[in-house]
C-alpha positions in Angstrom: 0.0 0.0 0.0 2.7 2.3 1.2 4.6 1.8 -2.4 1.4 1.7 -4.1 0.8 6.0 -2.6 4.4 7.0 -2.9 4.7 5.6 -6.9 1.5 7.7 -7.5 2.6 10.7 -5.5 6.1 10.3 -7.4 4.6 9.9 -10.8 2.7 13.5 -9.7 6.1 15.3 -8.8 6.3 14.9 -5.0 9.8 15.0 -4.1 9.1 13.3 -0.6 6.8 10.5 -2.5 7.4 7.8 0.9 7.5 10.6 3.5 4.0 12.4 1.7 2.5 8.5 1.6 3.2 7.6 5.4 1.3 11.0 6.7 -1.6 10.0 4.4 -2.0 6.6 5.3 -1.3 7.9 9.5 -4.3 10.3 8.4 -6.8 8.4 6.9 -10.0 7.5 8.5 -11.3 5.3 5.8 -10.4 4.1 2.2 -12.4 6.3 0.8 -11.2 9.2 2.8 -7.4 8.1 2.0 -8.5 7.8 -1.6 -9.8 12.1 -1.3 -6.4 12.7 0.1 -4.9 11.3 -2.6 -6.3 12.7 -5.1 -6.1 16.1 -3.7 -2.3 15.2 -3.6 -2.0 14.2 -7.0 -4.1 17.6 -8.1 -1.9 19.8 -6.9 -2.8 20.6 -3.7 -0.3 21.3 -0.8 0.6 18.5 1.4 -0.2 20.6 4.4 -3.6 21.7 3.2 -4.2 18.2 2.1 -4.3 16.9 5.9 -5.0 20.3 7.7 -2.2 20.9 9.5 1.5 21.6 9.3 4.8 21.2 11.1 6.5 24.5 12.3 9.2 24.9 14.8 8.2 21.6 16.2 4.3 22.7 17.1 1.1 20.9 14.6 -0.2 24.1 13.1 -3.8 23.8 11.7 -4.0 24.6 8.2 -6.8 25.5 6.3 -7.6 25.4 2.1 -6.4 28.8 0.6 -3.9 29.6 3.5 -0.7 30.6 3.6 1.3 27.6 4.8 4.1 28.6 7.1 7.3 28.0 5.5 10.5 26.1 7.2 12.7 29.6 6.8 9.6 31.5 9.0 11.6 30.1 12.0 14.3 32.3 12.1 11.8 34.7 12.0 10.5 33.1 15.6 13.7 32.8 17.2 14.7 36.4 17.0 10.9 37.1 18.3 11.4 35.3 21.7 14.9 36.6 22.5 14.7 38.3 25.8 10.9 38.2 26.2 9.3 36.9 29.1 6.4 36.9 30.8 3.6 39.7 30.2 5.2 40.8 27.2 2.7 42.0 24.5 3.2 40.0 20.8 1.4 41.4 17.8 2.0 38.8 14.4 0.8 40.7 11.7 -0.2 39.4 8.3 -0.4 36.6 10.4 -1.9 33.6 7.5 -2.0 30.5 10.3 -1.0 32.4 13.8 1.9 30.0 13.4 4.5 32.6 14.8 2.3 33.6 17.5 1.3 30.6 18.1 5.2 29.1 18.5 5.7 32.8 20.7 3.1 31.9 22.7 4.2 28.2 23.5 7.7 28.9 23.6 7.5 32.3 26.3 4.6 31.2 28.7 2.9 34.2 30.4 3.5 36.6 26.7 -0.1 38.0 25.2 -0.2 37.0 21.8 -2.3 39.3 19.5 -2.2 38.4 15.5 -4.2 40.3 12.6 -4.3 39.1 9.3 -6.5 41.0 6.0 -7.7 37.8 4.8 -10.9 36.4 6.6 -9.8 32.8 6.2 -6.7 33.7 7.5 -8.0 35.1 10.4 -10.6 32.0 10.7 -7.7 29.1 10.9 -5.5 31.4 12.9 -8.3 31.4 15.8 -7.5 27.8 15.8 -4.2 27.9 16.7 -4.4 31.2 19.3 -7.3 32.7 21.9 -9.8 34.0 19.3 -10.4 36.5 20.9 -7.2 37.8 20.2 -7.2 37.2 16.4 -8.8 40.3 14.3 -9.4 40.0 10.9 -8.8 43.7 9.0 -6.2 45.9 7.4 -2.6 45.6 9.3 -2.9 48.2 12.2 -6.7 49.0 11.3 -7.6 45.4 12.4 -6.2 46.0 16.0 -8.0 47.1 19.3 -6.5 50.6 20.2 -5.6 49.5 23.4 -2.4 48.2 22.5 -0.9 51.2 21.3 2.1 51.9 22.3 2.2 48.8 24.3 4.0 46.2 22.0 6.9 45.2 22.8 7.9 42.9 19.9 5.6 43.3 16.3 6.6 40.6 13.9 5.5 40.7 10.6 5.8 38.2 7.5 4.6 40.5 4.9 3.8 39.1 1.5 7.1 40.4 -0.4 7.2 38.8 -3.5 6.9 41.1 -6.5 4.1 41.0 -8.5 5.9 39.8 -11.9 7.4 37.0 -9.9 4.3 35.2 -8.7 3.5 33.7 -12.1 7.4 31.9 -11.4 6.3 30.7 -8.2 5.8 26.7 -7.4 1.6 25.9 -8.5 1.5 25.1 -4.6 1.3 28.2 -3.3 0.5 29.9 -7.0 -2.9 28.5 -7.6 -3.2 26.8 -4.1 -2.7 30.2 -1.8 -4.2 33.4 -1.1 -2.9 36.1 -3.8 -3.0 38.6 -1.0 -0.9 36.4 1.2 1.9 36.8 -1.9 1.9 39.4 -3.6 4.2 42.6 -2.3 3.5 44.8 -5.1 6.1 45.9 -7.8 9.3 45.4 -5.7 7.8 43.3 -3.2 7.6 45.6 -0.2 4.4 47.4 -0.8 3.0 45.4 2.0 6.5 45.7 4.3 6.4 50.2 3.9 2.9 50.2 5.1 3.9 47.6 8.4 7.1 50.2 9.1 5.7 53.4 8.7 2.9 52.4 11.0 4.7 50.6 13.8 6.0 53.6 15.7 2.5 54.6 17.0 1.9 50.8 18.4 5.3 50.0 19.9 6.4 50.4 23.2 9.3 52.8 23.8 12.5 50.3 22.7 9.9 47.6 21.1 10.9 45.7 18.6 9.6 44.9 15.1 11.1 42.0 13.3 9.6 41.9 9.3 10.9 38.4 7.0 12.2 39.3 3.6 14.1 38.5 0.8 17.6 38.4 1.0 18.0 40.9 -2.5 15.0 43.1 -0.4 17.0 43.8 2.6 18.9 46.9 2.5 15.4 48.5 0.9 13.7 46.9 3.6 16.3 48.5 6.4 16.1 52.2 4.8 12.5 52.0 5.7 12.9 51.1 9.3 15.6 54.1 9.2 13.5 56.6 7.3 10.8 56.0 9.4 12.8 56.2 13.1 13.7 52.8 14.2 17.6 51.0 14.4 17.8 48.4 11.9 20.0 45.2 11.5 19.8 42.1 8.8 19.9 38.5 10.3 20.4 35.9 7.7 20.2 32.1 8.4 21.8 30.3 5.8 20.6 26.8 6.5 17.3 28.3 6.4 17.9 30.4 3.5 16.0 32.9 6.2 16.7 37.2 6.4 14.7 39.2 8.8 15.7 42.9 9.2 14.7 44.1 12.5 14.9 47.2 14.6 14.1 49.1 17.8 11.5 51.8 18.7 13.1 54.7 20.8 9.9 56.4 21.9 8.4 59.1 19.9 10.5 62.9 19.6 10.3 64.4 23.1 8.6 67.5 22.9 10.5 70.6 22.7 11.2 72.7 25.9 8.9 75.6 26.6 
């Protein structure tokens, strides 16, 4: 049987043919239900989607049809996140697809409130799953969230769609035809999305909170002159394993007001 999956997985283009066919089989309720999942497979459909969830950082995150799955290189993005937080530390993930950063934050620094936002109502509807809904608003970046945490967030991450426009057609058909176009697509240079996150981040951060955005490697000295132009330090982290940049940087507290 196990053969039998992983020759018609293989014959479709699955790289990890055996590995797809054991997690379909563990899956399965019935035949017939194995036989959907394979099908699904075979059509195109991402593994993850496929059985609704997905590995990340070591935590089952659920994953819903038309979501952004989180990607392996997203965990650079949560280990800078949770460095030197601790308890009672307020989180916002922005753009958040799953809520699989938050959702790793949250598990990872016990005591931290998680908050995560995300444009796309299905987004926002599998993200619930995986965090407090009542902490999961479904809107425009900053216009999704309750004004009560302004100036209170200590660390804002933020995976941004950034890939350009003319580059989506280029992508794999997994996330192509299988994922939100919002969830993608960064506009002409890929960092329509990112601008909007970093000149709004100012008025929600604490004094000396943090905002970490994911990128492109080629993206990050464009994406570090917006954190400068719009008041914040900023530094590039790469993980080369993980083929992973983040540029992040610090808030310093709005311009003290001028004497007399």
């Amino acid at each position: 049987m196990l053969e039998e999956i992983a020759g018609r997985l293989r014959a479709a283009g699955c790289v990890f043919a055996e590995d797809e066919a054991r997690l379909l089989l563990d899956a399965s309720r019935t035949p017939a239900h194995l036989e959907s999942m394979i099908g699904q497979r075979v059509g195109g459909l991402p593994l993850e989607q496929v059985l609704g969830w997905a590995e990340f950082c070591g935590s089952r995150i659920a994953v819903e049809p038309g979501v952004f799955v989180p990607r392996r290189r997203t965990g650079h993005l949560v280990e800078l996140a949770v460095a030197g937080l601790g308890p009672g530390a307020v989180v916002v993930d922005l753009c958040c697809g799953t809520g699989a950063v938050g959702a790793v934050v949250a598990h990872r620094v016990p005591g931290v409130e998680v908050h995560a936002a995300d444009v796309d109502p299905a987004a926002a509807r599998c993200a619930a799953r995986n965090l407090p809904r009542d902490r999961v608003y479904c809107g425009d970046l900053y216009a999704a969230l309750p004004r009560r945490l302004r100036g209170r967030v200590d660390v804002l991450v933020c995976n941004a769609p950034y890939v350009p426009t003319g580059e989506i057609a280029h992508m794999p058909p997994e996330a192509r035809d299988h994922e939100n176009r919002v969830a993608l697509d960064g506009g002409a240079d890929g960092l329509d999305v990112q601008r909007r996150v970093v000149a709004g981040a100012g008025k929600w951060l604490a004094p000396g909170g943090r905002l970490l955005i994911e990128t492109g490697a080629h993206q990050a000295a464009a994406t570090a002159a917006a954190f400068r132009a719009a008041g914040l330090s900023a530094g590039v982290s790469a993980d080369e394993e993980l083929a992973a940049t983040v540029v992040s940087g610090t808030w310093p507290g709005p311009p003290a007001a001028p004497a007399g």
